[in-house]
Structures are given as structure tokens and as C-alpha cells.
N, C-alpha and C positions, 0 to 999 in steps of 0.2 A: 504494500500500500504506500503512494506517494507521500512525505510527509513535507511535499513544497503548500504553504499555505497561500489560498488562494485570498490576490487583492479586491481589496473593495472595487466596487461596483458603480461608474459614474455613468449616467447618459446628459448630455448634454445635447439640446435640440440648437437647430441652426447652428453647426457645428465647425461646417465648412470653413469658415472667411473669416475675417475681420474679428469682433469679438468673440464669438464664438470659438475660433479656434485657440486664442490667446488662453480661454477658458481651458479649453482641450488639453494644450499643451503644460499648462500649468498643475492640473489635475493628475495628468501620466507624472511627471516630475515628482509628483507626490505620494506617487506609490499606488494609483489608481489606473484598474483596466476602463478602458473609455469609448463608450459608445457615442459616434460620431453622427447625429442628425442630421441631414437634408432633405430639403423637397425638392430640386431640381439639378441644383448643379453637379452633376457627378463628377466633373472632373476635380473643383476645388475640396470635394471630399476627399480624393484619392488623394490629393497632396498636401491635405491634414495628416491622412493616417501615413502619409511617408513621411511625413516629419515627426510623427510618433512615432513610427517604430526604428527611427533613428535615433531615436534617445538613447541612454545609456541604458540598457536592459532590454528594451525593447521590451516595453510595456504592452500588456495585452489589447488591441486595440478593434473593432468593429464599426462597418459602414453600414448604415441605416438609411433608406429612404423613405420616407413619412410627412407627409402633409397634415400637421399638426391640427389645422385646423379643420380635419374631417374626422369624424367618429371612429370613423374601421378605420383609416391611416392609422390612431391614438394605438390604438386597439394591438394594429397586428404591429408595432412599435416597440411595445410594451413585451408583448409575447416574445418577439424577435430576441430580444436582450434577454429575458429569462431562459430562453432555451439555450441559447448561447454561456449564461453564465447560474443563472437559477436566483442570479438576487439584483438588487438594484441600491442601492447605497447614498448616494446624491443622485438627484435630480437637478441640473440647470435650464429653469424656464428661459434661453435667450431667441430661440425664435421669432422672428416680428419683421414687419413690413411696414415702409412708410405711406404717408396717401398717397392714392394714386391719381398725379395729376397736381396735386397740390393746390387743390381747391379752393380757391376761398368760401368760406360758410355760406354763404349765401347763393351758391352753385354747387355745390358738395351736393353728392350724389345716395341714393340709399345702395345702392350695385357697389358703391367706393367702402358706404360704411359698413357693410354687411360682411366687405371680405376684410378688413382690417381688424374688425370688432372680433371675427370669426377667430385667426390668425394670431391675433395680440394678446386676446382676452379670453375670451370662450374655450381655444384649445388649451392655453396655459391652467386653466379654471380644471377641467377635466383630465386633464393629463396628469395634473398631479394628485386629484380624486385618485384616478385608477393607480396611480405608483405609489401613492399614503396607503392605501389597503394592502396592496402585496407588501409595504413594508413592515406593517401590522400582522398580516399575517407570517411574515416571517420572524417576527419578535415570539410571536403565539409557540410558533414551533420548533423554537430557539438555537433558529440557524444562524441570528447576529447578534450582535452586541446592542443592548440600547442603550441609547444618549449618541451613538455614531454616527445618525443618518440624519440627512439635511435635505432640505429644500431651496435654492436660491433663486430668486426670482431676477431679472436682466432689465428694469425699467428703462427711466431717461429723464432728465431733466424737465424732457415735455410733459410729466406728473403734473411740475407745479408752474412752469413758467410756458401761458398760452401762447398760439401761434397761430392766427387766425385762417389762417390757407393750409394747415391741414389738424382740423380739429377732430377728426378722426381718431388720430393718432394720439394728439393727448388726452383725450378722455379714455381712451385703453387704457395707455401706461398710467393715467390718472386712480383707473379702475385696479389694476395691479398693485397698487399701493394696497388698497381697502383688501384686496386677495390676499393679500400678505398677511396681513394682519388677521383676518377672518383663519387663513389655514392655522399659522402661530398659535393661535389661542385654540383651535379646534385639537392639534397633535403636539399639544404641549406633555396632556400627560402619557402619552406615549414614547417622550424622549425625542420626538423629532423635530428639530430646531429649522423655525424658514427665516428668511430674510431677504430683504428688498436690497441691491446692488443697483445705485444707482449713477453710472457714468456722466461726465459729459459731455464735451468736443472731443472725441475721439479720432485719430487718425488711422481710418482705412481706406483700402480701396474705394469704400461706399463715399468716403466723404471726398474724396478726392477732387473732385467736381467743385466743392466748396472752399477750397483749401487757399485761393489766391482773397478770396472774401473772410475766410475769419483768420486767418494767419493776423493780418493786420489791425484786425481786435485783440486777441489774444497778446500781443504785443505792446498794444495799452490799453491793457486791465482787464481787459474783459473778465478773466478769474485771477484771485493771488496769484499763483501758480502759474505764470508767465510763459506757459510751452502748452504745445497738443498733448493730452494725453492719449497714452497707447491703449493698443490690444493686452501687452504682456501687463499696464496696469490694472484692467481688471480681472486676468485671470489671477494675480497675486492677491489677489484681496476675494475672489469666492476661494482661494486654494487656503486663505488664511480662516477662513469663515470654516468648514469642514474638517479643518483641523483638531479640532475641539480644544482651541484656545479661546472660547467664548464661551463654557457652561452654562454660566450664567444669565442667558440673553437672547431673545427670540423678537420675532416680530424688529427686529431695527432696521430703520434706514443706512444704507454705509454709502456717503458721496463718496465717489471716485472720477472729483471735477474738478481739480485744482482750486474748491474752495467758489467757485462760480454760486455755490445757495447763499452765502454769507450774504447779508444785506447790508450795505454800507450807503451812508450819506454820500453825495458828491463831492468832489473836491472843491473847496472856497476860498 
């Protein structure tokens, strides 16, 4: 009988690119096999999990294609990784999509809101229903350890600070907040700690497009923290959240924005 102990268990949705994979990578680093989410782009998957399994060990790693925001996508998602490993261990909600079109409200579409709402909110909402019960039930039958297992949610700055051409999109991540909190207090006594991870100008490929427009904010002032933040900074801070250096603490927001929430007067 093997007596190599098998590592936790991470799925992280929207896995591919950009934050996501920063997540990915940081996760494997950690001593976690990682299930790799996507809905379309197979090939940015593939060279997530080549970059895992470049790590040193070559951590166990898994491609997944699932459309988060459909029922059976959730469904055979979920299965896929249990059959594959038998447990699920973190959860990262970062799947999401910005409006489409970027609307302003007053032309904002119910076709726009329906797949964003779907996508950002409603799959995130269910997905973790269905992986808090297998995680429940694997507490039950005491194939893990509790207090180990986590939920991290992937918001945005667009929670609190509106944007009236794609309001869509913030009252998701706005809704996300309130999820966080609802799950926190629902799997508290179960040992399973969630939390809101909330970025804010981030540099990926996705903003790339934006990059010659807020580089020059960021530059004056736009957050303390006077640079773009990365992908690698927020997989370091869900890898520090699942660590279980935070016992004590569920349901919190963690900005990972250079400080951009801070409210400050102007300068006079």
C-alpha cells in the first residue's frame, strides 16, 4: 500500500489566464493538486497546466471545461474532480465576465444581464452549494480534516465603487459580497472558512486594452500603492487565506488594491 499522502484538493474556476491562473499557480506552490477551470479557451488552459507541472514536483494538476454558469456544466465539474481525486478542499469562485458591450444603464440589455448575472452570480451561488455539501459530507465520513477547507470568492472593486456603463457587472460582484457572507455564516460550524478576495487594477492580458488609460492614474494616486497590481498578487493572498493562518476569521473582505478602498480627502 502506497504510503505517498495525497494533497489537498483545489478547483479553481476560470483558471486559465490572468487571475485565475496567478490563483493556480500559487495554490500548486502550496502543496495543492489543482483543478484548472475553463469555458472556452482550451488552449490558455493547457499552458496553465504547463506551467504547473513545471513547478518543482510537478504538482498534480487537471483540465476542466465547464461553463459555470449552467446547471449540468456545475454538475459534471464537480463530478469530474471527485472522480479524478475523491475530494475537493478549496474552492476558488474566480470565474466572471465583464458587460457585454458596456452599456450604459439606460441601454443595458436583459440578454446582457441574464448572462452576466448567470456567470458572476448564480453559478458562483450554486457551485459552491454543490462543493459545501461534498465537503460536509466528506467531514461526515472522515476522509478530511476540518477547519482545512475554504471557500474564496474573486470579486472587484466594482462591489463598491459604480460604473454606470456596465452595471451589470457591479451589482454581481456587489451580490458576491452579500454571498460571502450568507455562505461564512451558513459553514461556519462546519469548519469551512469563505472569504471575499477582493482585487483591483490588475495587470493582464484582459486589461491590456486599458493599460495606456490607467497606467497614468495609477501614477498619480489613483491607489497608495503606486504600481499595477498582479496576477501573482492575488494568488498570494487566496494561497495565504487556505493556509490556515487565519483561524480565526470568516466572512472578510481582503483588498488586494494597492489601498484604492481607502477614502481620503483631496489634496489642499
Amino acid at each position: 500500500m502506497s504510503s505517498v499522502r495525497q494533497p489537498p484538493v483545489a478547483l479553481v474556476t476560470g483558471g486559465s489566464r490572468g487571475i485565475g491562473r496567478g490563483i493556480c499557480l500559487a495554490l500548486a506552490q502550496s502543496g495543492y493538486a489543482v483543478a484548472v477551470n475553463y469555458a472556452g479557451n482550451e488552449a490558455a488552459a493547457q499552458e496553465t497546466e504547463r506551467l504547473l507541472q513545471a513547478l518543482p514536483g510537478s504538482p498534480p494538476t487537471l483540465r476542466c471545461q465547464a461553463d459555470v454558469g449552467q446547471s449540468a456544466d456545475r454538475e459534471r465539474l464537480v463530478e469530474t474532480v471527485l472522480a479524478q481525486w475523491g475530494r475537493i478542499d478549496v474552492l476558488v469562485n474566480n470565474a466572471g465576465i465583464t458587460s457585454p458591450g458596456r452599456r450604459d444603464i439606460l441601454e443595458a440589455s436583459e440578454d446582457g444581464w441574464d448572462q452576466v448575472l448567470a456567470i458572476n452570480l448564480k453559478g458562483p451561488f450554486f457551485l459552491t452549494q454543490r462543493v459545501a455539501r461534498e465537503m460536509i459530507r466528506l467531514q461526515n465520513e472522515r476522509q478530511v480534516e476540518v477547519g482545512r477547507q475554504n471557500i474564496i470568492n474573486i470579486s472587484s472593486l466594482s462591489a463598491y465603487a459604480p460604473a454606470t456603463n456596465r452595471g451589470d457587472y457591479c451589482i454581481s460582484k456587489a451580490g458576491m459580497r452579500m454571498m460571502t457572507q450568507l455562505w461564512a455564516l451558513r459553514l461556519a460550524d462546519h469548519g469551512i472558512r469563505v472569504y471575499e478576495v477582493c482585487p483591483g487594477v490588475i495587470e493582464t492580458d484582459m486589461t491590456a486594452a486599458a493599460k495606456e488609460k490607467y497606467t497614468p492614474l495609477i501614477e498619480a494616486g489613483l491607489s497608495p500603492i503606486r504600481r499595477w497590481g498582479t496576477a501573482e498578487d492575488v494568488g498570494k493572498t487566496v494561497a495565504a487565506l487556505v493556509s490556515g493562518t487565519f483561524p480565526f476569521s470568516t466572512g472578510d473582505v481582503i483588498n488586494v488594491d494597492g489601498g484604492f478602498h481607502i477614502r481620503k480627502f483631496p489634496s489642499t
